[in-house]
LUMNUDO-57266 format. One record per residue (C-alpha): residue number from 1; y, x, z; residue in one letter. Coordinates in nm, 4 decimals. Each point is the difference from the previous one (the first is absolute). Last residue first. Layout:
% residues N
<pt><n>NUM</n><v>Y</v><u>X</u><w>Z</w><res>A</res></pt>
...
END
This chain:
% residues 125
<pt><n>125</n><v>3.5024</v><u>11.7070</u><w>4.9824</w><res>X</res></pt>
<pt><n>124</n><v>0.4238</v><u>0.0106</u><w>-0.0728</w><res>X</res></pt>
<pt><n>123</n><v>0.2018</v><u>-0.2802</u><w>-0.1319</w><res>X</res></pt>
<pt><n>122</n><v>0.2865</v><u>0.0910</u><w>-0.1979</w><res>X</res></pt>
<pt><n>121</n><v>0.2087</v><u>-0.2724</u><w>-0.1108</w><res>X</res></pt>
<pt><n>120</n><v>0.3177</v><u>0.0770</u><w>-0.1973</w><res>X</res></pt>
<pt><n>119</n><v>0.3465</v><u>-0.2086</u><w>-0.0310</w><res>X</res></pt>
<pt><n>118</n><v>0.0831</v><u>-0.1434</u><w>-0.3480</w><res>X</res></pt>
<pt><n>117</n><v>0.2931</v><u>0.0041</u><w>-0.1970</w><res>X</res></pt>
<pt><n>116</n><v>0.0709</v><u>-0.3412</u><w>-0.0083</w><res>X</res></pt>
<pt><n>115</n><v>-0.0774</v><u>-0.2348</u><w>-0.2644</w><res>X</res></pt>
<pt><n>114</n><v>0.2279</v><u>-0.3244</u><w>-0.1795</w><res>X</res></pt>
<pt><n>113</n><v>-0.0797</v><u>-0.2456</u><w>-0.2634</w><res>X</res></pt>
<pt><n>112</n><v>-0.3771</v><u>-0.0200</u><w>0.0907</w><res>X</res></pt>
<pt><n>111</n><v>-0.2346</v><u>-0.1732</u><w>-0.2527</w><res>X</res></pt>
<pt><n>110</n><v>-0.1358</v><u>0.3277</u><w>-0.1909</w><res>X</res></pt>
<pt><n>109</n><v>-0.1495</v><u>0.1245</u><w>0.3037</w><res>X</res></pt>
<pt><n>108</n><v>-0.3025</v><u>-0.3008</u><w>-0.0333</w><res>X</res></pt>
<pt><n>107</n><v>-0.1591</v><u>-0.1646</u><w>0.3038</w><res>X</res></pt>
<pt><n>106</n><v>0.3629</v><u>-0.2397</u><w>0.0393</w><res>X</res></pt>
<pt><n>105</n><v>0.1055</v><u>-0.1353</u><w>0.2656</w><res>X</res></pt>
<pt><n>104</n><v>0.0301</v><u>-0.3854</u><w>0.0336</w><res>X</res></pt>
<pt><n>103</n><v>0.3378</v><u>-0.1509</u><w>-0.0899</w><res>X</res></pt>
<pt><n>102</n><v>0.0384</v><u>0.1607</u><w>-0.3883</w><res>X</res></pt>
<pt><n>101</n><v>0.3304</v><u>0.1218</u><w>-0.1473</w><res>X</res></pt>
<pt><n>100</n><v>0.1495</v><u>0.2294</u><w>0.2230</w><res>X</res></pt>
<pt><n>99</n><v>-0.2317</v><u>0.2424</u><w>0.1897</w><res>X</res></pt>
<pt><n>98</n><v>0.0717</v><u>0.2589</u><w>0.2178</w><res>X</res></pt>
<pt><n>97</n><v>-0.2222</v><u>0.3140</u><w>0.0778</w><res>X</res></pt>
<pt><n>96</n><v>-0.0524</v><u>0.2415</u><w>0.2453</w><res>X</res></pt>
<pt><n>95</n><v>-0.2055</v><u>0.3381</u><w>-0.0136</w><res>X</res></pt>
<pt><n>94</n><v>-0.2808</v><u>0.1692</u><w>0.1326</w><res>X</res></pt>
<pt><n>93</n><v>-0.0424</v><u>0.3421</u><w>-0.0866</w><res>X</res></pt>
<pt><n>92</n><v>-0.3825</v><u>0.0767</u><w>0.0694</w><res>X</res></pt>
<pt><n>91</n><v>-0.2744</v><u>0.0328</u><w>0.3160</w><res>X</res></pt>
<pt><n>90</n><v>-0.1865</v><u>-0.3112</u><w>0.0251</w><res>X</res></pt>
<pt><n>89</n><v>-0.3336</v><u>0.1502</u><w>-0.1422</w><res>X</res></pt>
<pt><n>88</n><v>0.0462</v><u>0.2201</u><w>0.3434</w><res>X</res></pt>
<pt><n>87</n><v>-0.0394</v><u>-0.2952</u><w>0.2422</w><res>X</res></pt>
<pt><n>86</n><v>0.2464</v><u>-0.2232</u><w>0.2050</w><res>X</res></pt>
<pt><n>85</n><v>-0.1078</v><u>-0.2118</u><w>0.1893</w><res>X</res></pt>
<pt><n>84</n><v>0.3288</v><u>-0.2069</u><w>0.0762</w><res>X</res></pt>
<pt><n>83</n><v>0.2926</v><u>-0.0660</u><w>-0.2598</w><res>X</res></pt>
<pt><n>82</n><v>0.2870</v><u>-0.1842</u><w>0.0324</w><res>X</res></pt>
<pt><n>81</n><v>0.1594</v><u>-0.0345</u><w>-0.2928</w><res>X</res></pt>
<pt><n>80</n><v>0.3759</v><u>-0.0718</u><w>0.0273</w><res>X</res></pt>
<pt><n>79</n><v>0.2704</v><u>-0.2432</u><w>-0.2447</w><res>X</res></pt>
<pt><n>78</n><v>0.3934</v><u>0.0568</u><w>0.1357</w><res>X</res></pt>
<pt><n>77</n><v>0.2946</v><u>-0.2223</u><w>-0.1042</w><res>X</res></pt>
<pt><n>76</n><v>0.0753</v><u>-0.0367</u><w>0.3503</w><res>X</res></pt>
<pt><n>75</n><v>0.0116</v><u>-0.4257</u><w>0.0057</w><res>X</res></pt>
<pt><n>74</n><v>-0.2798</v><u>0.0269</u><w>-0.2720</w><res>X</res></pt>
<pt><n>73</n><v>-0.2053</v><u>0.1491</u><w>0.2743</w><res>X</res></pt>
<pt><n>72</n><v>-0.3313</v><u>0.0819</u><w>-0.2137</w><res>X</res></pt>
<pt><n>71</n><v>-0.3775</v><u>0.0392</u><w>0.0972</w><res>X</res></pt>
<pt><n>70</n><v>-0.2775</v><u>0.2293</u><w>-0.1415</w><res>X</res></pt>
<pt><n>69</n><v>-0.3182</v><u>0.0509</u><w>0.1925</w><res>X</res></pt>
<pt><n>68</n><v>-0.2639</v><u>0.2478</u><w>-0.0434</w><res>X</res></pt>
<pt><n>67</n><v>-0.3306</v><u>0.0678</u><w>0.1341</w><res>X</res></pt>
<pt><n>66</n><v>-0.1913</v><u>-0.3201</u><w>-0.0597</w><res>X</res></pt>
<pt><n>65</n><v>0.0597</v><u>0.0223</u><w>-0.3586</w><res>X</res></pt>
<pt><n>64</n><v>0.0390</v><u>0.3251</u><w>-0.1006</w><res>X</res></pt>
<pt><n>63</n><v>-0.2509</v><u>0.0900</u><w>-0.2887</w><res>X</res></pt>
<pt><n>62</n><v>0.0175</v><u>-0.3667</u><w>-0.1238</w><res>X</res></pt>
<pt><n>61</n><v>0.3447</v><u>0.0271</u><w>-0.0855</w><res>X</res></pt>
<pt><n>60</n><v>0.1830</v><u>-0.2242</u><w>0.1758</w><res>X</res></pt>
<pt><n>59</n><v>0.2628</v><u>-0.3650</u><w>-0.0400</w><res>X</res></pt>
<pt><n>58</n><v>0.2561</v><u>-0.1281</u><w>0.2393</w><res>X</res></pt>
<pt><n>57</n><v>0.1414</v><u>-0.3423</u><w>-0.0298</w><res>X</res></pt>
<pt><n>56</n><v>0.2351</v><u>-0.1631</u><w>0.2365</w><res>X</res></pt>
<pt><n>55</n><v>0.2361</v><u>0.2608</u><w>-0.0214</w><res>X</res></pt>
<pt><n>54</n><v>0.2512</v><u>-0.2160</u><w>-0.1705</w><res>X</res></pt>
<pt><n>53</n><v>0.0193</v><u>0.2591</u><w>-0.3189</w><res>X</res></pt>
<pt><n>52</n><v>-0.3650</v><u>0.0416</u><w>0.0189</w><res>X</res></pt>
<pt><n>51</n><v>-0.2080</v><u>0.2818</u><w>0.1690</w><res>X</res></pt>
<pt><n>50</n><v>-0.1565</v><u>0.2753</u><w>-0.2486</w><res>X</res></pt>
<pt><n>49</n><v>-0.2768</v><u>0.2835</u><w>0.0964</w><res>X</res></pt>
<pt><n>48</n><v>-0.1245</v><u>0.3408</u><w>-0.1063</w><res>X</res></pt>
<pt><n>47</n><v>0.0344</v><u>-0.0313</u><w>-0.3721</w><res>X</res></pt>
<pt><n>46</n><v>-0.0792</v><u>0.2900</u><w>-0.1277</w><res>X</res></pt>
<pt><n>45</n><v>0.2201</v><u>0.2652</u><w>-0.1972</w><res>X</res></pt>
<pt><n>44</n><v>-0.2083</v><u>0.2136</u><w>-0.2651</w><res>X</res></pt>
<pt><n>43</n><v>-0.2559</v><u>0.3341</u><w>0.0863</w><res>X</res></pt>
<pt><n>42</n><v>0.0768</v><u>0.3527</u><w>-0.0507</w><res>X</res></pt>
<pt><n>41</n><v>0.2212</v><u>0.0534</u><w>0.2844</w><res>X</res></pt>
<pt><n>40</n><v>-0.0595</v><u>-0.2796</u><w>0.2406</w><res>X</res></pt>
<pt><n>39</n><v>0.1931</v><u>-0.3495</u><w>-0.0049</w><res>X</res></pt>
<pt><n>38</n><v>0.0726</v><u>-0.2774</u><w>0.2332</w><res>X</res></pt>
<pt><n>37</n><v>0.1710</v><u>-0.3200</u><w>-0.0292</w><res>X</res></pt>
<pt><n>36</n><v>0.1333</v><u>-0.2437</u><w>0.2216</w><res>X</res></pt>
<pt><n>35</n><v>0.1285</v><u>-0.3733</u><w>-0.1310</w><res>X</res></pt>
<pt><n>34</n><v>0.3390</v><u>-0.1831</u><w>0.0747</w><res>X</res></pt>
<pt><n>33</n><v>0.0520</v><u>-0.3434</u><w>-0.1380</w><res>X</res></pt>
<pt><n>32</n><v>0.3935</v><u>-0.0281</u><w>-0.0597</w><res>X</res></pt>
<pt><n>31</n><v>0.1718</v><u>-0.3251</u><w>0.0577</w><res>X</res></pt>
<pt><n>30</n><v>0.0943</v><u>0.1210</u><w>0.3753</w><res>X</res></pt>
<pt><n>29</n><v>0.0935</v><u>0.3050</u><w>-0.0888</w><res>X</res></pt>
<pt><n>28</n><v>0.3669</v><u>-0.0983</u><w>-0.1651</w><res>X</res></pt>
<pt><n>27</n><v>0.0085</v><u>0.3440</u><w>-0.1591</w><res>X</res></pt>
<pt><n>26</n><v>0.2087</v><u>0.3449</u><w>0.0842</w><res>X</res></pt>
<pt><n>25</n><v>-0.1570</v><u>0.1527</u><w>0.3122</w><res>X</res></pt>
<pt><n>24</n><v>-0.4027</v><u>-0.0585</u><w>0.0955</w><res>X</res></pt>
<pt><n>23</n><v>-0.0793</v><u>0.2197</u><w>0.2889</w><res>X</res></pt>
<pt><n>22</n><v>-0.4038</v><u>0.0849</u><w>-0.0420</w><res>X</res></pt>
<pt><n>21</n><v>-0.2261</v><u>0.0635</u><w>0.2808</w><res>X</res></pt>
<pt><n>20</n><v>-0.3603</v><u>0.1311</u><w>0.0741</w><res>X</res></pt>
<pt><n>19</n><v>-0.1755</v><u>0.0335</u><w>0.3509</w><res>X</res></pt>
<pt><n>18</n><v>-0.2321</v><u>0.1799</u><w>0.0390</w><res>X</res></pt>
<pt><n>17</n><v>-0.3708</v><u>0.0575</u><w>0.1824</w><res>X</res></pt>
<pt><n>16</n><v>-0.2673</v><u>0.1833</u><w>0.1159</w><res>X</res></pt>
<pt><n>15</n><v>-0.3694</v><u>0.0027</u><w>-0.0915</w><res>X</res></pt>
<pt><n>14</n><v>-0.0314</v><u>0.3012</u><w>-0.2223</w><res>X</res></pt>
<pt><n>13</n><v>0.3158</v><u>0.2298</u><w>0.1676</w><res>X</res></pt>
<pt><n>12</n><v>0.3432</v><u>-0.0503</u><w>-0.1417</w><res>X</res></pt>
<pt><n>11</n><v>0.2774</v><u>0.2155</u><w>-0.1838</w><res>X</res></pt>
<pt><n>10</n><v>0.2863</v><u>-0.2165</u><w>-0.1065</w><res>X</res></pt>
<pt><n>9</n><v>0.1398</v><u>-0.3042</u><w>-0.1531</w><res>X</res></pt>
<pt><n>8</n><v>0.2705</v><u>-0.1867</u><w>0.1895</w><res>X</res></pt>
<pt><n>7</n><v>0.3144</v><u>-0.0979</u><w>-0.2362</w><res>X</res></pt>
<pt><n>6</n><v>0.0281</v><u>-0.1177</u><w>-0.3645</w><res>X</res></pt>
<pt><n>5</n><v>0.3367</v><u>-0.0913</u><w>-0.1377</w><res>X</res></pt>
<pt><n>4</n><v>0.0476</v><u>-0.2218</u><w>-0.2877</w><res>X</res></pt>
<pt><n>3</n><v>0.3428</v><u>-0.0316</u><w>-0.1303</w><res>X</res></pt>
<pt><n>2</n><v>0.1631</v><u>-0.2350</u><w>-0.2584</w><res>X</res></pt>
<pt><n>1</n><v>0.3608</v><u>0.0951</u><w>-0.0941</w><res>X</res></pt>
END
């Protein structure tokens, strides 16, 4: 049984930081691209940012690049966003994804084989 399991969201002040993981269980990770996502009530899942299955390739929304940086450990099965500079608009449910059939990360939720169940952001002004 594939699990996803989000870890170290939180309440942060504008400007501060966190550090995001997910504990793959269940799949060979290493031939899974991993993406994160985020979502707000109201509004769909974005793509937040993607790394390949290798790691060698990591790929950003425009609205975080330069703040946030994904990276895997395919030896721990474990995918992490690190994110710096935070700001309110970041607040959401960010979430972990896995990724069979393509090498690159996907933009697009539909892609993903496998989610977690999200661990929330709060970032305060």
């Amino acid at each position: 049984q594939v699990q996803l399991v989000e870890s170290g969201g939180g309440l942060v002040q504008a400007g501060g930081s966190l550090r995001l993981s997910c504990a793959a269980t269940g799949l060979n990770f290493g031939v899974y691209a991993m993406g994160w996502f985020r979502q707000t009530p109201g509004k769909e899942r974005e793509f937040v940012a993607g790394i390949s299955r290798s790691g060698d390739f990591t790929y950003y929304t425009d609205l975080v690049k330069g703040r946030f940086t994904i990276s895997r450990d395919n030896a721990k099965n474990g995918v992490y966003l690190q994110m710096f500079s935070l700001r309110p608009e970041d607040t959401a449910v960010y979430y972990c994804a896995a990724d069979f059939k393509y090498g690159v990360p996907s933009h697009s939720p539909s892609a993903y084989d496998y989610w977690g169940q999200g661990t929330q952001v709060t970032v305060s002004s």
